[in-house]
N, C-alpha and C positions, 0 to 999 in steps of 0.2 A: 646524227645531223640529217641524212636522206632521210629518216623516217619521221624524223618532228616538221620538217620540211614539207615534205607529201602530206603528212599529216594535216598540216597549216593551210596547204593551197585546198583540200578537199573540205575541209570546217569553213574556210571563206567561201569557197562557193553555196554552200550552204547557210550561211552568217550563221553560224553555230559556235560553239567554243571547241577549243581542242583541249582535250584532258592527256594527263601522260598514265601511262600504266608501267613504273620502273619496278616492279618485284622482280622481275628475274633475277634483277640485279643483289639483291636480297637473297635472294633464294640457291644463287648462282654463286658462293663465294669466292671458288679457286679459280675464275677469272681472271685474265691476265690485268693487270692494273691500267691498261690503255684499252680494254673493253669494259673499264665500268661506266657509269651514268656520271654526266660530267658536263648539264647542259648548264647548270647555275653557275658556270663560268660568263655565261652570254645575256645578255638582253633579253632572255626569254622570258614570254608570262608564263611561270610554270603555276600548269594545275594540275595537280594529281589525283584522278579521279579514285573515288571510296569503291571499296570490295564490293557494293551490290551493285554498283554503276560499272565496274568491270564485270559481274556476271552477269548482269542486260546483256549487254554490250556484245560480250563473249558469247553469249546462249549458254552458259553455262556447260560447256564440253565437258561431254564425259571419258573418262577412259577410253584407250583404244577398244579394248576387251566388249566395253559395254555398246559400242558405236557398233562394232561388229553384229553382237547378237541383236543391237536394234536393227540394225538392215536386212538380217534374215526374217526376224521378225514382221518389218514392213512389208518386205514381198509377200509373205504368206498370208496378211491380213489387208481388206480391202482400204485402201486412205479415205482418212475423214475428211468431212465437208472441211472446204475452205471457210465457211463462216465461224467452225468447233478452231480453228488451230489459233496458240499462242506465240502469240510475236517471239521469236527466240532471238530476236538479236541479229545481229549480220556480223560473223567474222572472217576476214577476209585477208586471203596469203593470195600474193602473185601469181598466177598462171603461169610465166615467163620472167628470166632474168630482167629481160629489156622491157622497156612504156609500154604499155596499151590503153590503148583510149579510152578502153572501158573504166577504167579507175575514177570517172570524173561521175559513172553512172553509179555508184558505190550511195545507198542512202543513209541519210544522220543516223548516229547511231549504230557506229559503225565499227568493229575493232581491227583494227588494221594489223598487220602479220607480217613483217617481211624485210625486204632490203630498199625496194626502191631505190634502187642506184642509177638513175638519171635526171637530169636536171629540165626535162618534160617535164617529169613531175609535178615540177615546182614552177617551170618555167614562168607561168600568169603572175606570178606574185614574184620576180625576182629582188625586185627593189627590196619588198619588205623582206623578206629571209636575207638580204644582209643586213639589213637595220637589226632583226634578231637577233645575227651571229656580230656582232659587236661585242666590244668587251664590255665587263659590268664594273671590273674594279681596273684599277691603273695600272700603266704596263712599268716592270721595274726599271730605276736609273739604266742600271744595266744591257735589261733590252731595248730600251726607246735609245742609246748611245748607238747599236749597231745597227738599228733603224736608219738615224740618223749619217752613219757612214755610206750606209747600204743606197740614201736617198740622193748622195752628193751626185754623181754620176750614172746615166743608164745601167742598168741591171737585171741580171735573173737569178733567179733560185734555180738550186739545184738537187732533188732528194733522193738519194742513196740510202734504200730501206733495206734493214738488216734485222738484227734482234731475233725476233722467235721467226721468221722469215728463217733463219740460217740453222735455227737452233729446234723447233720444232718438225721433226719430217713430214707431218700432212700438211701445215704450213707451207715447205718445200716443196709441196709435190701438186699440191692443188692450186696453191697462189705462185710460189718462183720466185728466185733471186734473179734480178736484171743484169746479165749479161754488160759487161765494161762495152763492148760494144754497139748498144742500144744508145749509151751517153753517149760515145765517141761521134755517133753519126747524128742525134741530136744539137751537140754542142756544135758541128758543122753548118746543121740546116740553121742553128740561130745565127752563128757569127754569119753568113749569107746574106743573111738579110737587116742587119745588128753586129755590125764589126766589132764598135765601138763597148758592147757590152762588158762588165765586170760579174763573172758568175759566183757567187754567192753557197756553198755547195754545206747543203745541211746534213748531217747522218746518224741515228740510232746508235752509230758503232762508227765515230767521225777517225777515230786513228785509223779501222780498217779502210773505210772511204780515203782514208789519204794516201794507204798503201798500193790500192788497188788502183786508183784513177788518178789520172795526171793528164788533165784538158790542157788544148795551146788557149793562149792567151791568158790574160788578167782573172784571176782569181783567188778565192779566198776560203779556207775551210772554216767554217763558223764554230767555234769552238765555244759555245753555250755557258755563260755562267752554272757555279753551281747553284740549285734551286731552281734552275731556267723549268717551266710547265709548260705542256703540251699545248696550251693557252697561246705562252709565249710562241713559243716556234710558229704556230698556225699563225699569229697577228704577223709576226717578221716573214713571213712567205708572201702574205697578199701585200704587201708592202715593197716589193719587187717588181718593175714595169713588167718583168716577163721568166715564164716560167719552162723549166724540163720538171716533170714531176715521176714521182715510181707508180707504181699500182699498188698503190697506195688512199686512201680517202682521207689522209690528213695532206699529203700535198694535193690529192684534187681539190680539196677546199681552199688549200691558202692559193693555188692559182685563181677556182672563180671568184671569192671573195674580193677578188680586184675584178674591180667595177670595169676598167680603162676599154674603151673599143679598139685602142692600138695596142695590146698586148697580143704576145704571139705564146702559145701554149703547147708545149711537146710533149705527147702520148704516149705510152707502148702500144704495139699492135702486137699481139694479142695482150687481153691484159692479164689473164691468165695465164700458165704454165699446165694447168688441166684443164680439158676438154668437156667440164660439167655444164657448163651457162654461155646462155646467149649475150655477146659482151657487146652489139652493136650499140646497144645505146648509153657504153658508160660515158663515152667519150664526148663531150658536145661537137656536134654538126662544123663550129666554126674553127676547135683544135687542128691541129695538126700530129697525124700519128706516124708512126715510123716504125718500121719493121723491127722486131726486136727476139732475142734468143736468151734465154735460162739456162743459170748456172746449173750443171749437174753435178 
């Protein structure tokens, strides 16, 4: 979703089209089944660009191997005119975890590379990236019912990320299980400001989330029909006046996907458990973050 996103806002400024390039996803089978390609859940125009428009695009990379002996190669030989060279394309990975401004100098024709995890990114074109991320088919009796409870009285979601978080060790060691209390002093700073709220508390592994956490006040652990899709849950989050989300990119989505200027939105600080990436800008500007520690 950050990458069709960024994607989206760089093709507009452009007025160009945006193509998708999903083979990894192909290519890539043992994938966990919540990393595969799963945009034709949404309102999206998918085009999926053909193999010679991905190797424009790309410049046609070659091997490490071969990148190598071209670069000893180039230094030993003088560069030819710039009127002899052929357009190879522009492919283009992040500098940095976080925005940079440079992303908007990026020219058509371009193949992007990366995470773009901030919503700069995307920022110009907010409106339409949620008219995209809409759903395409109808939400089940089932969900539009807890919708519909979840909508009677003020509310927040709650997401307790577990799963391969618990169960995969570089998982654990590079992203992190959120400390019970990160919530505990979230679910503080909301009722603060939001007494009144019913917290809504969704989880990967909702028996564990119930073992583990037990917030004061009104609440409720969402226990998801069976057949309930990742669809689902992300529609029933933005659907919430207000959110604590994990370090997580399915609850950052189901918080900004609400529109609302009065929502109040709770961060981890840091949002990592490892020290690889610059996290300033996962968080938008107007969230609120809150110190947080990792399960060891």
């Amino acid at each position: 979703m950050f990458q069709y996103a960024a994607g989206l806002a760089l093709a507009r400024q452009h007025t160009t089209e945006l193509k998708l390039d999903a083979s990894w996803y192909v290519q890539a089978p043992t994938c966990k089944p919540h990393e595969r390609y799963a945009l034709s859940v949404f309102d999206v125009a998918e085009q999926f660009a053909k193999p010679d428009e991905i190797a424009c695009a790309r410049g046609l990379r070659p091997t490490w191997a071969k990148r190598w002996s071209a670069s000893i190669a180039r230094s030993l030989l003088p560069k030819p005119p710039t009127s002899n060279k052929r357009n190879p394309g522009n492919w283009h990975t992040p500098p940095t975890f976080a925005y940079y401004p440079e992303f908007f100098s990026q020219p058509d024709n371009t193949y992007l590379h990366g995470m773009f995890q901030s919503e700069r990114f995307f920022a110009p074109i907010a409106d339409l990236v949620r008219s995209r991320f809409s759903v395409r088919k109808p939400i089940p009796p089932a969900i539009a019912k807890i919708a519909e409870l979840m909508q009677q009285s003020p509310s927040a979601f709650v997401h307790l990320r577990r799963g391969d978080y618990v169960d995969d060790p570089l998982y654990t060691r590079e992203i992190g299980v959120l400390d019970s209390s990160y919530y505990l002093s979230a679910v503080q700073a909301l009722r603060d400001q939001h007494p009144e709220v019913t917290l809504y508390i969704f989880s990967d592994d909702i028996e564990s989330a119930a073992r583990d956490f037990s917030p004061f006040g009104p609440h409720e652990f969402v226990r998801e029909p069976t057949g309930t899709t990742a669809r689902d849950v992300l529609w029933l989050m933005s659907r919430s006046d207000h959110a604590i989300i994990a370090n997580s990119t399915l609850s950052w989505w189901g918080a900004w996907l609400n529109a609302s200027p009065r929502k109040l939105v709770i961060a981890p600080d840091p949002w990592f458990a490892g020290k690889t990436h610059d996290t300033t800008e996962v968080v938008p500007a107007n969230w609120l973050r809150i110190p947080a520690k990792f399960r060891s």
